[in-house]
N, C-alpha and C positions, 0 to 999 in steps of 0.2 A: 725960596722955601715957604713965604708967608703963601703965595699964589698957590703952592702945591696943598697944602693945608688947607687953605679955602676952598679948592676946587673938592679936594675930599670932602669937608664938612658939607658943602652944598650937594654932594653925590649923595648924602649919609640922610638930608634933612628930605631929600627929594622922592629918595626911595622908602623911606617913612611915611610920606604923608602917601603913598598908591597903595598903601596895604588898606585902606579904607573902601575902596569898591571892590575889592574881594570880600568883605564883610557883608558888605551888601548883599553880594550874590548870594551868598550862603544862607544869608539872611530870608529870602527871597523863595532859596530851595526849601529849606524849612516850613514855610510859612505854607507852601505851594503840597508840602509832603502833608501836611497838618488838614489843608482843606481836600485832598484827594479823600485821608483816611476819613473823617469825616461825610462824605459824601458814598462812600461804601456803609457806612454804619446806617446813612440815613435808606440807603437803598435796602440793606437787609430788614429795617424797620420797616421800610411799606411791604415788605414781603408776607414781615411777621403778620403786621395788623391786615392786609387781606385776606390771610390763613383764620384770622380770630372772627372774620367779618365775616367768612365762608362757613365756620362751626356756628357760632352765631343764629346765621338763618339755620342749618340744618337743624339745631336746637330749638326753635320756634317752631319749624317745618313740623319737629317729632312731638311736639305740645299740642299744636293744633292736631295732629292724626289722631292721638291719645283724644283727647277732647272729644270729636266727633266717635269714634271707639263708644267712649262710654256712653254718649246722646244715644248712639245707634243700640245698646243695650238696655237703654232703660225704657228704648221703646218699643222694643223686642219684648220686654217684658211687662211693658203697660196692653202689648196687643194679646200677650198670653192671659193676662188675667180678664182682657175682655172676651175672648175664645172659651176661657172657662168656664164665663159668665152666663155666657150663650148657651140656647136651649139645647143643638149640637155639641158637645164637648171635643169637638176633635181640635187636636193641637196646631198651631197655626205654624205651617208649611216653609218658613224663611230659610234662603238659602244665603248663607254669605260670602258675600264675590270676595273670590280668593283675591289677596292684593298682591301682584307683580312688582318686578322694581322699576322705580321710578330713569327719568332718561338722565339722569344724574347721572347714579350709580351704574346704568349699563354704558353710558360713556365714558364713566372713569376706567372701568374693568377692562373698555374695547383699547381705549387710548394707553392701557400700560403694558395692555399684550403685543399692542403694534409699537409702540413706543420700543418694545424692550427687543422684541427683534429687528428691527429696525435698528436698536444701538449696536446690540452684537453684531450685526453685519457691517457694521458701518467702522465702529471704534476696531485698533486691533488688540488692546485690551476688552477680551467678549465682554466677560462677569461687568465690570465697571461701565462698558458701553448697554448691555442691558438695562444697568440699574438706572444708569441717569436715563435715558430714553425711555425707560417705565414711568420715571416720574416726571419726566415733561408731558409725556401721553398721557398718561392718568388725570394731570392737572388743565390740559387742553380739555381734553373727554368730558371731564367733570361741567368745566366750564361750557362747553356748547350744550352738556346735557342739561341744565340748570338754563340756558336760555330758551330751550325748547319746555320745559317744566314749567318754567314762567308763560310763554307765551301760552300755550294749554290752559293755563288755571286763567289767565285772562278772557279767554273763550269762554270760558266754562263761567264764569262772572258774569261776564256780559247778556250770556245767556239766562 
């Protein structure tokens, strides 16, 4: 009887102390689920701050247009009162170059037309496969239009 007793107690002390690398494991998953989430969050944050980094310039881009805008009017209007000034009074003939849109904008617009049929053909959810394929388009578009925009004004510098 002592033997039967003992043999239980040591079954009882034994199977006690292996509940501790199950704690581990769990331990482990948690920790493992903590840095996955984490790592999502940090990825939606470089999303964000490219998106702020991309308004950013545009917001500079539209500063400097505004800028020269106005340079180019006050000299439009320092020519006019030298025209006036002049013995001929005829009004001085400037024409101004209609502005286009830049390769930004015509690569966002091209990239979310193709983007978006390109989803609908592809997803067999159309509407949903449009919209995301609009905005992976749009945001490629964008981005090879802004590297052609850059390379441009580079020439145009250099020159």
């Amino acid at each position: 009887m002592k033997s039967l007793i003992l043999i239980i107690g040591t079954v009882f002390i034994l199977t006690a102390c292996n509940s501790g690398p199950n704690k581990e494991a769990e331990a482990l998953k948690a920790k493992q689920v903590t840095i996955d989430s984490m790592k999502a969050v940090i990825a939606k944050q470089a999303v964000i701050d490219s998106m702020n980094a991309i308004i950013a310039d545009r917001e500079a881009q539209l500063a400097i247009e505004r800028e020269e805008k106005l340079a180019a009017e006050r000299e439009e209007k320092n020519s006019q009162v030298v025209a006036n000034n002049n013995i001929a009074s005829t009004p001085a003939a400037t024409q101004k170059k209609k502005k286009g849109w830049s390769h930004t904008a015509k690569g966002a617009v091209v990239g979310a037309g193709t983007g978006a049929i390109t989803g609908a053909i592809i997803n067999k959810k159309r509407a949903q496969g449009a919209l995301v394929g609009s905005l992976i388009g749009a945001g490629i578009g964008a981005g090879t239009g802004a590297i052609v925009d850059h390379t441009k004004k580079k020439k145009s510098n250099a020159n």
